[in-house]
C-alpha positions in Angstrom: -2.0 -1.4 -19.2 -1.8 -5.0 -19.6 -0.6 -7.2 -16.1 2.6 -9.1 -16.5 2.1 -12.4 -15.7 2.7 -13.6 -12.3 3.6 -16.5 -10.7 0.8 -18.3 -8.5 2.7 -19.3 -6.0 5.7 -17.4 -4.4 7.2 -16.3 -0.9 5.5 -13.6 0.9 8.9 -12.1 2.8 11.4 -12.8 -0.1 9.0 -10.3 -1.9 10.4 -7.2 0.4 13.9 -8.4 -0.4 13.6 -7.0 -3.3 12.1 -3.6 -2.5 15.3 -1.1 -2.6 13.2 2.7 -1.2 10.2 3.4 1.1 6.8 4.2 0.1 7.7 2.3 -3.6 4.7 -0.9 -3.8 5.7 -3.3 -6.0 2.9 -5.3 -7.2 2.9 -8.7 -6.6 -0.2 -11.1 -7.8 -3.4 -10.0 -9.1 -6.7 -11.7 -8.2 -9.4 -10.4 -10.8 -9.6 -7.2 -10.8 -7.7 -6.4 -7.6 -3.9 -6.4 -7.2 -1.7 -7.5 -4.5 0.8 -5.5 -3.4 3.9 -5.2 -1.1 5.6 -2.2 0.2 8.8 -1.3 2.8 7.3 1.9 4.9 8.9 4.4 7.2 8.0 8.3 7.7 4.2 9.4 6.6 3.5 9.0 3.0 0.8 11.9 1.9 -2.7 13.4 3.0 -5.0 11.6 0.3 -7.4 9.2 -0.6 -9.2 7.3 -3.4 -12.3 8.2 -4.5 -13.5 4.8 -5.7 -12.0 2.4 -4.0 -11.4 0.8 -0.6 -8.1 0.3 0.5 -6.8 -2.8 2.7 -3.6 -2.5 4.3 -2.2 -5.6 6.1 1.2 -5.6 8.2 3.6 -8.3 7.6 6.0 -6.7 9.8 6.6 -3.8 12.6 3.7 -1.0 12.7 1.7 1.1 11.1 -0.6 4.4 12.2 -3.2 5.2 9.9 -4.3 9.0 10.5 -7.3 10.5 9.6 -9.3 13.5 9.5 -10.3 14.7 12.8 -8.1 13.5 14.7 -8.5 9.9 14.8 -5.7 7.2 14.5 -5.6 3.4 13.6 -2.5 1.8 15.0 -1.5 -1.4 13.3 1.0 -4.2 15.3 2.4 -7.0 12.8 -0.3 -9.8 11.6 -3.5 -6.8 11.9 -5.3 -5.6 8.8 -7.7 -2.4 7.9 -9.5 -1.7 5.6 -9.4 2.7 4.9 -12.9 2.9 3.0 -13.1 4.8 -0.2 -13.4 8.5 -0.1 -11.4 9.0 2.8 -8.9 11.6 3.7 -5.9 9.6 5.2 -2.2 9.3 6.1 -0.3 6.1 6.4 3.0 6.9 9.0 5.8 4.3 10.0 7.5 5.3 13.0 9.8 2.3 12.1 10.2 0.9 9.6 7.1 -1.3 8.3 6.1 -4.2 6.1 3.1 -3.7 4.7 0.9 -5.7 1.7 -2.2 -3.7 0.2 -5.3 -5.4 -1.7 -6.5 -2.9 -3.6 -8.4 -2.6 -7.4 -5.7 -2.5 -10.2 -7.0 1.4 -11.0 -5.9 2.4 -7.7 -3.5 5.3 -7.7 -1.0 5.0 -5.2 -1.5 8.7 -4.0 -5.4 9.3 -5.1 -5.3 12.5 -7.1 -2.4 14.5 -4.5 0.6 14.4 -6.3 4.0 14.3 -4.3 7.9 13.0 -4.6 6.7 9.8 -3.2 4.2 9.2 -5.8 4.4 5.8 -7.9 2.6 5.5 -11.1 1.1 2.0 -11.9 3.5 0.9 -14.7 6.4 2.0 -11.7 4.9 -0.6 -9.5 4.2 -3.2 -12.2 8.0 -3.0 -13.2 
């Protein structure tokens, strides 16, 4: 999988005018080996995680809950970021809907290994 070439300098919130369903990144910019990606969020995505790779979410706009695994929850106003560490089980849910953009390495899969409808393969985010 070879990057299409980006631009190096474009508008952050035009970016999610573009974005037509939840739960569908689109990526953005790549820095090295890491890209940057932006997403429209509403509703709870899927149990998962990545076994090799940290995850930063950042919210442009509205709110975002990050559950994990016994219990504990991370809520997210506009302008906060966190960083869900590799390895661990976790559930991204938009009460509203959400802005979000993720750093994250380019081998990331947007689900880990846990397959569901909401799945997007990294040629579906690159296009």
């Amino acid at each position: 999988m070879i990057a299409p070439p980006f631009a190096d300098t474009f508008d952050l919130v035009a970016q999610f005018d573009q974005l037509a369903s939840y739960w569908s990144p689109k990526v953005v910019a790549q820095v090295n080996d890491q890209y940057i990606k932006v997403a429209k969020v509403r509703g709870e995505l899927v149990w998962h995680s990545h076994d090799e790779e940290d995850e930063l979410f950042y919210v442009v706009r509205g709110r975002l809950r990050i559950q994990y695994e016994g219990g504990r929850e991370v809520e997210l106003p506009a302008g906060s970021m966190h960083v869900v560490p590799r390895g661990t089980r976790h559930n991204p849910v938009a009460d509203e809907e959400c802005w979000i953009m993720l750093v994250e390495l380019a081998s990331t899969k947007h689900t880990g290994d846990v397959k569901s409808p909401l799945t997007k393969t990294i040629d579906q985010q690159l296009a």
